[in-house]
Structure formats: C-alpha cells, structure tokens
N, C-alpha and C positions, 0 to 999 in steps of 0.2 A: 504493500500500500504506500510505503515511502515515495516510492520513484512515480504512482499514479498522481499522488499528491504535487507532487513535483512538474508531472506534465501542465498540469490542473493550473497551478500560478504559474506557469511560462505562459500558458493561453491568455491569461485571467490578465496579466500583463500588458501585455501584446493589445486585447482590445480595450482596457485602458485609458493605454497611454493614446489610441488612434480614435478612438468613436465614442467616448463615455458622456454621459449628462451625467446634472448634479444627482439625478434621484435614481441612476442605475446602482445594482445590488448585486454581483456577481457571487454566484454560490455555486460549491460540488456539488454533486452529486454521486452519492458516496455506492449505488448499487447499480447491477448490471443491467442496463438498457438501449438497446440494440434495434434496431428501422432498418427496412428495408425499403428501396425507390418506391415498392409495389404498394406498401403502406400510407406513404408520405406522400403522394402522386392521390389518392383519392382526399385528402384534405384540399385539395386544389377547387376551385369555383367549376361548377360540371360545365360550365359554356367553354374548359378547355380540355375536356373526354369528350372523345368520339364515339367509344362504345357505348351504345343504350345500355346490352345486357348488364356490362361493367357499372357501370351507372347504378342500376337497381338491385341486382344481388351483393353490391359494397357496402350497402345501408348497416350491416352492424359491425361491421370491418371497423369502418368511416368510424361511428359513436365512439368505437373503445377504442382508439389512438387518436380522439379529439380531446375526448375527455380526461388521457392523461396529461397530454401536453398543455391543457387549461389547467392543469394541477395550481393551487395556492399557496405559497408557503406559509409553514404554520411555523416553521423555528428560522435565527438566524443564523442560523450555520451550517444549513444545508436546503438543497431544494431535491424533493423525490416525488414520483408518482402518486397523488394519493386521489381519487376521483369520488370520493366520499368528501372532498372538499375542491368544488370544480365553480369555475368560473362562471359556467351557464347557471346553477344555483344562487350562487351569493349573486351575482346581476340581475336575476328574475327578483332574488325576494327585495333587494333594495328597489329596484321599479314597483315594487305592490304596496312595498309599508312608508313611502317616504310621504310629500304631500302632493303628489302628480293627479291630474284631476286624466278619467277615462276620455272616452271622446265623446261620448253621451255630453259629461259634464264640459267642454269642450267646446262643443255645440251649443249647449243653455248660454254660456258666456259670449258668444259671437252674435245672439239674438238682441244684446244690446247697444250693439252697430249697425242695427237696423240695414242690412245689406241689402239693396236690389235684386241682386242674383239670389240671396239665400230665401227671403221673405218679400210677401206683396204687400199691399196696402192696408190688411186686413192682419197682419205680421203673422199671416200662416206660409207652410214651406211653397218656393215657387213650386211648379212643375217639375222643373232641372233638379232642384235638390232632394225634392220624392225620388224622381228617377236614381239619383245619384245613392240615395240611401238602400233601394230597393236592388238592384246590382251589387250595391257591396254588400249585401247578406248574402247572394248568390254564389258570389264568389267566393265568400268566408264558410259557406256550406258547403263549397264543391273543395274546399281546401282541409275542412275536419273529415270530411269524410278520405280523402287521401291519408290523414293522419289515423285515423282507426284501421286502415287498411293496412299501414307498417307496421302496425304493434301483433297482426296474426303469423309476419313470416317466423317470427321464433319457434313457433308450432309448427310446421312444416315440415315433411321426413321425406319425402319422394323427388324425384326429380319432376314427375308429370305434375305435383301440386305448386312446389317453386315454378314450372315454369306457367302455366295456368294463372298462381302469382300474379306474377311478370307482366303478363298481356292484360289484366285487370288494371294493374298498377299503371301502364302505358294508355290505357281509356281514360282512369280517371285523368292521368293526367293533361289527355288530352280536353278533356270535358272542362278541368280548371283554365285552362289556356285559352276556350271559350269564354267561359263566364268573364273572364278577364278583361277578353277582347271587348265584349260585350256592356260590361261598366266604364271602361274606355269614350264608348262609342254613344251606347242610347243613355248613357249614366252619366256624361258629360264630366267624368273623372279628371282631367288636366281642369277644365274650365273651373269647378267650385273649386278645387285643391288650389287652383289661384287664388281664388277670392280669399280662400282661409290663412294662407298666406301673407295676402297684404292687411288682413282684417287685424293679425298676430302682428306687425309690426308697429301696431298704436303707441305702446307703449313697452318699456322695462319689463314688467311685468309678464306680459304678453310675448315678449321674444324669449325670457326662461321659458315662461309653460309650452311655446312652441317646439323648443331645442328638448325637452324632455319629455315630451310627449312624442314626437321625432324620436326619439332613443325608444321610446317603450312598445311604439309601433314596429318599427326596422327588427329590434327582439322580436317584440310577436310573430310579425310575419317569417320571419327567419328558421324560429321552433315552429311553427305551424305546418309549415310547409317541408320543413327538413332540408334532406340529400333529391328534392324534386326541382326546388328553387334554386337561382343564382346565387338567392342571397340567404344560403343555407347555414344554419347554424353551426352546423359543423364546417363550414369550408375555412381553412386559414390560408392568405397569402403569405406566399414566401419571398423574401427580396436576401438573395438572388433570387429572382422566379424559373431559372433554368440550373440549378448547382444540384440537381439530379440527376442532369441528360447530359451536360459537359462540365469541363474545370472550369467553371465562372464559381466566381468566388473562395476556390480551395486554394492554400499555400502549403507548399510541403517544408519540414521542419524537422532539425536533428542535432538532438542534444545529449550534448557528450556528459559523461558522468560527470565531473569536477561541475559542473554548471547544476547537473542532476541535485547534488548534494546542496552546492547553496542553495536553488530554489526552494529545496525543504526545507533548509535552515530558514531561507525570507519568512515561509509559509510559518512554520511553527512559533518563531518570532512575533509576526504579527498577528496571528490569532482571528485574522477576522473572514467570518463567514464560513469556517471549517469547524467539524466539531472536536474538541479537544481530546476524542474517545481514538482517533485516527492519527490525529498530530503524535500523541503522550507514546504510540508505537516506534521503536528502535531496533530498527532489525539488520541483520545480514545481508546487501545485496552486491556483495561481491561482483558475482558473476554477469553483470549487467553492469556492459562497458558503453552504450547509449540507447538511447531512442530515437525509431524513426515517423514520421506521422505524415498526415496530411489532416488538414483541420480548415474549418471554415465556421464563422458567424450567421448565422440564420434568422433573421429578423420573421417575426409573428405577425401581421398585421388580420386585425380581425375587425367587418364591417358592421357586426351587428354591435359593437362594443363602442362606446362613448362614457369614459369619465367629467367628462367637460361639463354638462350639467349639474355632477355633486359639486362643483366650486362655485357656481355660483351663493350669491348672499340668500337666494331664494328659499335655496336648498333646505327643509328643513327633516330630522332624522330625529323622532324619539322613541325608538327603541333601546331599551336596556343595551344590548351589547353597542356598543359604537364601531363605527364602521373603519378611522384610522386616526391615530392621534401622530402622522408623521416621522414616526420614528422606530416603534417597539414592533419586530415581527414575531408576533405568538398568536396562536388561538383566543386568547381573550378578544380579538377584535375582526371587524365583519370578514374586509380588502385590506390589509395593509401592504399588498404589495400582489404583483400580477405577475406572469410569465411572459418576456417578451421576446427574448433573444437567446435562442439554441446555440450551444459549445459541441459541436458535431466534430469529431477525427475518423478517418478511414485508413486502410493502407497499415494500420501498424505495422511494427518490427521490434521485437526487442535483441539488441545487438548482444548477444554473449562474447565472454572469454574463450579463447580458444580452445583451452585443457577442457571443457565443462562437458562431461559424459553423456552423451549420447542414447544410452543405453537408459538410464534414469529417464529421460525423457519424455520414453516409448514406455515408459512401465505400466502395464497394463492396470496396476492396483491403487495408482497414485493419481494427481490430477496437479495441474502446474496454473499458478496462477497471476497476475498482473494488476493488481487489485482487485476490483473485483472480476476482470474479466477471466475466462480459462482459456487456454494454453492451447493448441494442436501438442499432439503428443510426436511430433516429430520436429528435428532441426533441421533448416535448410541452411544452403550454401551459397552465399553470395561467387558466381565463379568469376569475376571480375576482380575479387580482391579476399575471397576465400573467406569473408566473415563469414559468420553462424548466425543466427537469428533464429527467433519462435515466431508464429501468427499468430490473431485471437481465433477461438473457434467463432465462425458469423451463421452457422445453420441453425434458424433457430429451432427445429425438430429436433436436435439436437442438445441443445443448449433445455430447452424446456420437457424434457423426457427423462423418464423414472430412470433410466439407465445414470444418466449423468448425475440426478440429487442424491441416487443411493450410492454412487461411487465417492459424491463428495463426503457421503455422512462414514464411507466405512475410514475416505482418506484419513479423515482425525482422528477415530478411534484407532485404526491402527499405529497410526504414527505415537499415541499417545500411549500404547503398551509398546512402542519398540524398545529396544537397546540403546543404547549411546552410541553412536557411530560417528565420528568426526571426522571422517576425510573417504571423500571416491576417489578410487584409481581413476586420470582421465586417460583415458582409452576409448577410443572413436567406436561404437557399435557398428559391422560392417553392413553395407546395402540400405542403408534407413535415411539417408541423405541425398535426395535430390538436389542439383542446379539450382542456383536459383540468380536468373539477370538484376539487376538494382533499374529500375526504369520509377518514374516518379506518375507513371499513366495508372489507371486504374485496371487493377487486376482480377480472378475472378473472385468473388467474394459471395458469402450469403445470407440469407436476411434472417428479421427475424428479434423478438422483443421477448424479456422474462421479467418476471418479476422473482428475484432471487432472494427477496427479502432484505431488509435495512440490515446491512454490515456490520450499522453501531452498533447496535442489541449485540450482534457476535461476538463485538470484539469484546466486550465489556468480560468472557468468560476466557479468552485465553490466556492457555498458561504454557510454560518453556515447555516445547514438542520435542522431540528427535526422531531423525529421519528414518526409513524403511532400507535397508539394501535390497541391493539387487544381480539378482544371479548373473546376467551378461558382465557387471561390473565388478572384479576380486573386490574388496573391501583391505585395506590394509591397517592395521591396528595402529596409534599413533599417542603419544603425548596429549591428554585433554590439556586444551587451552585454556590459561588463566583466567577469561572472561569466558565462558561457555556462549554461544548463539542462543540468542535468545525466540529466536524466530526468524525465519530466513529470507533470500533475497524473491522481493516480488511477490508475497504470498499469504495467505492468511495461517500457513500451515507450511511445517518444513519440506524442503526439498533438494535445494543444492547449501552447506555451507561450506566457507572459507576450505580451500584446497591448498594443506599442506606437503611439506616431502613425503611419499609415501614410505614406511620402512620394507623389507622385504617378506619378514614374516605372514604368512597369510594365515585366516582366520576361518573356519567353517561360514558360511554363509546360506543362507534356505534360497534352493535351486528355484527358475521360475515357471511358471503352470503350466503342465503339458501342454502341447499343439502343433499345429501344423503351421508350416511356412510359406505364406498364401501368395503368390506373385499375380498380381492385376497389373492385366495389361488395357490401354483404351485407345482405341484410335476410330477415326473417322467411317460413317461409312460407304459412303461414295467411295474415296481413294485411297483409302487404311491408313494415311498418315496419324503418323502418333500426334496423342493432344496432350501436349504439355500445361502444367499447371490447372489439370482435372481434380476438382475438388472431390475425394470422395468417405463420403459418412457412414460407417458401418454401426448397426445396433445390437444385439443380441434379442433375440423372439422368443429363448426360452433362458435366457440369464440376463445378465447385470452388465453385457462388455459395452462396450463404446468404442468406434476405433477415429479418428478425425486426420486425414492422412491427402497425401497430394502425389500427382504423377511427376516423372521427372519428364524431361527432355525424350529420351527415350519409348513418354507415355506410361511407362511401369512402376511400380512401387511394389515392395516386398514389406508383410506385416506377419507375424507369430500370432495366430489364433487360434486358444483353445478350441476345442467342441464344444459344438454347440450347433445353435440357427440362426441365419441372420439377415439383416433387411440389409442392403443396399442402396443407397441413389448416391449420384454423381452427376454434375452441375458445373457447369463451367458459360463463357458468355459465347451467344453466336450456336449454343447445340440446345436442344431439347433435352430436359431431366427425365433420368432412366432411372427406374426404382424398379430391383431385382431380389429374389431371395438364391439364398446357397448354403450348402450345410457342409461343416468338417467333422466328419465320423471316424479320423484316423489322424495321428501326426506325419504323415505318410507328407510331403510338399504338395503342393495344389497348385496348378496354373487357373488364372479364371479373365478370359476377353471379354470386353466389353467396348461396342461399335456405338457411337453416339449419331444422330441424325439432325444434319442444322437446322436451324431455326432463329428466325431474327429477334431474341431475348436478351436480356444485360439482367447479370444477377449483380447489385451493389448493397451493401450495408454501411452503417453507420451508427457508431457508438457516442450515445449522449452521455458524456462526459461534466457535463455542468451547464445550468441555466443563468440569464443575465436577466432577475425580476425590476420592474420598477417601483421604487418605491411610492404610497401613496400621501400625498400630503394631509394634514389637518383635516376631517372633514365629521359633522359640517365644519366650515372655515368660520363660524361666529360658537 
C-alpha cells in the first residue's frame, strides 16, 4: 500500500498544481475499483449510441455504475463507493423539503400578472394555456407509464420476454415522442414557456423561484424518463468526451523508487485527505525499483444537477440535518461535498528487481498484490532492456469470482501459520516469462469493477505475517534480520522480503501440488499467426484455482495445473472472446490450441485510483 499511496500524491500533485479551484478536495480511494470502456461508454447522453438494443437492455448496467460514481463523501480522508449515499437522493430530497413552490403553485403566482396569453378578461385560462396544460398531462402520462415499464425488466428470465421487452419499451417510447410532439405543436409549448419566462423576470424574487424550479423540473424530467431521455438521469459527461476511444487526455508516467519513497514520506507528513489506518503502514518494498502508468483526469459534468440555487439569499432549509457548513466532510450533514473529477490510470507496471523469483510469482497458493489491486501471477520481460514487471489482473470475472476471494482468504491464513523464512533463492523459474515490448499505446487489457470491500477495516487487524515457500524456489536458511519485515513490499500480506546472500545449506521445503504442465498455444484463424499479448483467464469448475497468465511472442504460454476442471476465455483487442472448458486428469504435459476469430472490439480498463470532490460552501448562506 506504500508505493499505491505514493502513486496517489504524484497524481494528486500533478493536478494541483495544473487545474485546482479553491473548493477542490482530492481524496484516495483506498479499495479496488476497476471500468471498463463498455461500462463508462453507456453513462454517455444516448443521442451519442447508435445501438437501440444497447440502449434499452443497459438500463440497469447504466443505474449501478451511475450510482457509484455519484457516491458522496461521508469522511475526509477518503472517497469510496457507497450508493446508499448517492447524489440522485440527497438532490431529490433537498428539491422536496426546501421552500421551492411546484408548478401548480407557480402558476397561482403568474395569475397576478394578469398575462394576455395566460388569462382573458374574465382572468380565466386562455385557450392556449388549456391546451398547453392538457398536453402536458399527456405527455407526463405517456412518460410514467415508460417508467413502470422499466421497473418489470428485473423480473424477466427468457430471452423471448427481454426481447418482447424491448419492442414494448421502443412503442412506448415512440408514443412519448408523440405526445411531445404534440404539446409542442397544439399545446403551444415554446409560446407560454415564453411568456412564463418573461413573467419570472419581474423581479429578485421571481428569477430564484424560476432558476429553482428550472433545477426541480430538469431533475424530474430527467428520473422520469431515465436511460429513454437525453436528459437522463443517469447520463454523465465526460471532458475529455473521447479519453475512451483515443489518448486524448492520458499522460504516461514513471516513477522511480527514490521519488516512490519521498512521495510517501510528503503523503504521511501531511496527512490530509488519506486515512491514517494506510499512512501509520511501514513495510518492505524492496523489490519495487519503479512504476509505470498512464493516468488521466476525468471531469463529471452532470445536467440534471444545479447547486447554484442553494446560494442564493432565497434559499431557505429547515430541516434538522443541514445540508453544509463549508468545511466538515462527515455524515452529520446533507452535501458537503460532491464527486467531480475521476483519478483514472491504465497501462500499469510495476518494475521489479532483477534477482526477485519468478517462481513465487506463479505460486498457485498465494496472491501478489499493489494495494489494493492483484497481481497477474506471472512476470514479464521488458526485451528492450530486460526489466521485469507484474500487470494488474483487469478481468473483472475474475477479479469478482469465489475463486479469487477464497484464495485471498486462504493467502492470510496460511501465511499466518507459516515459518519464518527470510530470504528466496533468486533463480529465474524456467518458460513462465514472456516478451514483453515497453510501447506507451494501449495494450490489451480487461474490464471490469469489485467491490473488494474498505481496506481500512482490514488493515486495522494486521499483524507481522511470514511468507509461504515454494517448491520451484530452494529456500536457503539465513541470519534473521535485526528488524524483522514487518509486512512486505506492495501488499497487504507477505510475499517477496528483503533478499539477502543466500548460505548454501538447504533446508527441506513442502514440494508444490501435483499437475500437469499445460502449454497454450493461440493464434489467429484465418492465417494461424500467433497472437501475442493474449490475455488468458483460467478458473477452476470444480476447485478454488485461478490462473491470470499472457501469451508471448510466440503466442504460447506454459502454466502447472493441478487437476481438476476448468473454464477458459481469452480476450485480446481486434479478436472475438473465446470461452472454452478443459480438464487435466493426469500430470502427464498437455498441449491445448486455441484459434481466435476477428472482430472489431477494444477491451480497455481503468482503475479508479482517487476522486477530486468539490467542496460545498455555507448553505443556507444566511
């Protein structure tokens, strides 16, 4: 967690010193949370989807990755997912409890501007404003009933009822687009909405109630309508509006350890906006000689959303909780601060030491970790200059699958009944190392969000671990060090520490679990050229494995697995995902080909690293 922390103020720096206002509040974000394009791409306004079907089967896609990224912060020293405290809540109930008059009341108050267009000489409604009334019910009825129709697709099990669905939900919506048209046209909808316009500019007064009644309608209609409308409640712009499709707005970034170590010393120093449960961590990260990234700023802009009206003098709030007193981020108050601007990196790397064993890695019992992120259980090779490096795993089938929580729950326990073991022999594990070119373009990667749970709560129980050997790697017996490792490098749990001289003496060590040594090969299938940097994810179907592994150059990778059953896919950009099953019923070696078929896809992820909230001023401001 050291060195995540550490990336955390380089970023946190960085936009700063280049883009900050006074009431930005940049905070970690201390747990594993991971997007993929496919995700972040339906927060977009639907007038920039082309797919209808995409359109209407994203609807609870869409809610549950709006809803975290409207997360509010409840502490100052970190920002997390909690959608049990979401933005679309706390801005509906301040629209309902403040002193905002509906549009009924609205209406009673413009009858005393005796308006020509609105009323005649007799101060009943003209014609125009009947009609005008009588269309907008039409239309507010052709729009609940679209909304009772999204709350049945949760129910749904068939593909023939989703798609029956579908064609319902494309009527109503064609019917709302009517109605629409229709209060437009015989409802003379621009015309009166003029008149109430100029009628609201009379006075002070009358320009608040307009701008906040403006906010309360743009809401309404926004949840009303949902993922049908432009002006959907869930749609967020993004600026960059294209930092999905190309490098508009990514920088790539690579910080050497000496810089590693100050930025945690800055971080722990000043204490602000991290929690001290992360900071008061000391651990061993030897073995991490840099980092590589690419990161970008992601501004939020959302149109149903307007604070501009709680500042006015107008504004008045007398509910018991207050909504922000400017300063304190906790629970006791309504807003004090919003989510605006995403801390997004992609591309990681973490650069190792050269000696750092290979073998440890790939151990099928242990999990290797970066904060919070986890590990690929394999090192690549930069062949350009022969570094080493780990990836994060980006699949999120992966990443959110019993396989991977039950390996993380056995890594601690076991680590926490092992031996003391202070020093790996470093010796290269043979065949487990793929190529790997240094190019700063985006590679294949995969998507994909967890909720891994708050890390604080974790850390608050650990206690000095010691690591597991491992049978590829002798173990050699050595001098305990005067300061024993307290926790190792990169991890919430030990893994590699400090590599001293090994002595020659060797020591028994427990052999590692049978199996077979399974050689995947991939290539194309038009022309069989091999596909390099093939992402490929193995599960276990009737155990606990996990395997997270890549092709080389060659296309091939070679992996030790036990028996067992196992689910396959493999993902890469430009092929179609192949999901295959295969069994090892002997340690006997296994070849196993797999021919991928193109297709015009890009799999990219991106790990949310830290939110930049605004903070909210005084309000009310009297």
């Amino acid at each position: 967690m050291k060195y995540f922390v550490a990336v955390y103020q380089k970023l946190k720096n960085i936009y700063m010193s280049q883009s900050s206002m006074e009431n930005d509040l940049p905070m970690i974000c201390p747990s594993l949370r991971v997007y993929d394009n496919e995700e972040l791409e339906l927060l977009k306004p639907q007038s920039l989807l082309n797919d209808e079907q995409k359109k209407a089967l994203s609807i609870i896609k869409k809610q549950n990755v709006a809803y975290e990224l409207n997360s509010v912060p409840i502490s100052p020293n970190f920002w997390d997912l909690n959608p049990n405290n979401s933005l679309f809540d706390i801005y509906r109930d301040i629209l309902d409890k403040n002193n905002l008059k509906d549009l009924e009341e609205n209406l009673d108050k413009v009858l005393d501007h005796k308006s020509p267009v609105l009323f005649d000489a007799k101060n009943s409604d003209t014609k125009e404003f009947k009609a005008y009334k009588k269309y907008r019910t039409l239309f507010e009825e052709a729009v609940n009933k679209i909304t009772d129709h999204l709350v049945q697709f949760e129910g749904l099990d068939t593909d023939e009822e989703k798609s029956n669905w579908n064609d319902k939900l494309i009527n109503l919506n064609n019917l709302k687009e009517l109605t629409f048209s229709e209060w437009k046209v015989k409802g003379s909808k621009d015309h009166i909405e003029k008149e109430l316009a100029r009628i609201n500019k009379s006075s002070d007064a009358d320009l608040y109630l307009a701008m906040a009644q403006n906010a309360k309608q743009t809401f309404e209609a926004a949840e009303k309508t949902d993922v049908i409308s432009n002006s959907s409640i869930h749609d967020i712009h993004f600026i960059p509006y294209d930092f999905m499709e190309n490098e508009s707005g990514w920088n790539s970034l690579r910080i050497e350890k000496s810089e590693l170590e100050g930025l945690h010393a800055e971080a722990k120093n000043s204490n602000e906006n991290i929690p001290t449960e992360i900071l008061s961590i000391d651990y061993d990260e030897s073995m991490i000689q840099a980092v590589e990234l690419d990161y970008s700023f992601v501004h939020l802009k959302r149109n149903w959303f307007n604070k501009n009206f709680m500042l006015s003098d107008y504004f008045e709030w007398k509910e018991p909780k207050k909504i922000a007193d400017g300063e304190t981020i906790s629970n006791d108050f309504k807003l004090p601060a919003f989510p605006k601007t995403m801390i997004l990196i992609k591309n990681l790397k973490v650069i190792l030491d050269p000696s750092i064993v290979s073998a440890s890695v790939s151990n099928t019992e242990q999990l290797i970790y970066f904060g919070p992120m986890v590990m690929k259980q394999q090192v690549f090779i930069n062949k350009n200059n022969n570094q080493r490096f780990l990836k994060a795993i980006t699949n999120v089938k992966t990443i959110k699958s019993d396989q991977l929580n039950y390996l993380a729950k056995k890594t601690v326990i076991a680590e926490n009944k092992a031996p003391i073991i202070s020093s790996f022999n470093a010796k290269t594990a043979i065949g487990s190392e793929p190529a790997e070119t240094m190019k700063t373009a985006t590679h294949a990667s995969f998507s994909g969000k967890t909720n891994r749970g708050n890390m604080i709560n974790a850390v608050k129980n650990l206690q000095p671990l010691n690591p597991v050997p491992h049978g590829a790697s002798p173990v050699q017996p050595v001098n305990q060090p005067t300061n024993p490792i307290k926790v190792p490098w990169g991890s919430w749990v030990p893994k590699f520490p400090t590599i001293p001289t090994p002595t020659p003496i060797p020591i028994p060590v427990s052999l590692p679990p049978e199996g077979a040594v399974v050689q995947f090969r991939v290539s194309d299938k038009i022309n069989n050229d091999p596909i390099y940097k093939c992402a490929i994810s193995i599960k276990g179907t009737n155990n606990n494995r996990i395997f997270e592994i890549e092709s080389n150059e060659a296309g091939m990778i070679s992996q030790l697995i036990p028996p067992g059953d196992y689910s396959i896919e493999l993902r890469i950009d430009d092929y179609a995902i192949l999901n295959q099953n295969f069994s090892i019923t002997n340690i006997l070696p296994l070849n196993l080909e797999y021919k991928l078929q193109r297709e015009e896809v890009k799999f990219k992820s991106y790990f949310l690293i830290g939110m930049i909230c605004e903070r909210m001023p005084r309000i009310p401001v009297n």
